[in-house]
N, C-alpha and C positions, 0 to 999 in steps of 0.2 A: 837212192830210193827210186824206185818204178813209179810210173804215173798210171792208172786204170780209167780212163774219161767216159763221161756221159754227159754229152750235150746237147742243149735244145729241147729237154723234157718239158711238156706243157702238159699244164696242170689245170684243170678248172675249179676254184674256189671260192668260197668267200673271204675276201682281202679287202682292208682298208678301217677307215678310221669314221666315214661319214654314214650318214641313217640309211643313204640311198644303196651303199655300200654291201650293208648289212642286210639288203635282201634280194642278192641279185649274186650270181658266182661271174670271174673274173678270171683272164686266161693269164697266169703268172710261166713265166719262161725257166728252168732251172740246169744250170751248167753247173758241175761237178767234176772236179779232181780228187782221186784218190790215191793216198800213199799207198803201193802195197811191192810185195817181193816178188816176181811172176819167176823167179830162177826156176822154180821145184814146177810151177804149171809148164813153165816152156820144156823143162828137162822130160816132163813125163806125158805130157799132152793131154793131160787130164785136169777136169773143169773144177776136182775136188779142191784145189790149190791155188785157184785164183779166187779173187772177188766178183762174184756174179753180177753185172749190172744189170740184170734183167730185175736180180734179189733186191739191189737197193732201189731201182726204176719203182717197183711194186710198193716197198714201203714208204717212199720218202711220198707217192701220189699218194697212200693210205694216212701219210699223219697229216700231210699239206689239207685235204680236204675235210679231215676232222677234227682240225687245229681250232678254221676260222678263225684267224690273227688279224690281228689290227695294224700291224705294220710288218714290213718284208723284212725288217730288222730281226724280228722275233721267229718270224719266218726259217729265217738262214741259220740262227740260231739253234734251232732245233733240229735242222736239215744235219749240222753238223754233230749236235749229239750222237741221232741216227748213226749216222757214219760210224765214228768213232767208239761208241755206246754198244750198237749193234753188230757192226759191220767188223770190229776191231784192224780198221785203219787207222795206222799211227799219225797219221796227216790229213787232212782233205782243205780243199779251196771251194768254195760256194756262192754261184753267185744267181741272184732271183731278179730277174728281171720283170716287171710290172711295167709294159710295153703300152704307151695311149695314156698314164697315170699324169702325164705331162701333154699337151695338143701339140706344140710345136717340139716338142725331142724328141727321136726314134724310139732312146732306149732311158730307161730309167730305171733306178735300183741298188741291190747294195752290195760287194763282193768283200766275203771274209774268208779269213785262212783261219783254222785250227789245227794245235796239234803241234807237231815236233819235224820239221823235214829234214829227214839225214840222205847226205847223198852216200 
């Protein structure tokens, strides 16, 4: 299986679990692998045959910012429906980074895989 990447998506939201949280938006990080075929895009050089990441770019900022989740669990969660739901990738890897949710760690957050990866 082919990998289609998108990463370093920043997203401003509302994320987290506390009162101050809840009114204030928040810049979550969003790295993305997707399973996809690119044989027939590469063979044809046409964009009809690949996974557009401009297309998932667009919706995965449209549900993150309309979510307002409580945790980046639930987050990634959805991130991977999107994909998999919408996008009909048979695989994707997710990972939300919530960067400063920690004072002293760089990075913080949660990386999930969904899905089936066939090589």
């Amino acid at each position: 299986m082919d990998i289609i990447f998108l990463h370093g998506l920043k997203i401003e939201c509302v994320i987290g679990v506390w009162e101050w949280e809840r009114k204030i938006t928040q810049s979550v990080y969003i790295d993305l692998d997707m399973g996809w075929n690119i044989t027939k895009a590469a063979e044809t050089d046409d964009l009809e045959y690949t996974l557009s990441y401009k297309d998932v770019a667009k919706r995965v900022t449209q549900m993150a910012q309309e979510g307002k989740f409580n945790l980046v669990e639930t987050m990634a969660e959805r991130i991977a429906e999107v994909v998999i739901g919408e996008f009909d990738s048979p695989w994707c890897r997710v990972k939300v980074n919530k960067k400063g949710a920690v004072s002293s760690a760089k990075d913080v957050g949660v990386l999930i895989e969904r899905g089936t990866k066939q090589s």
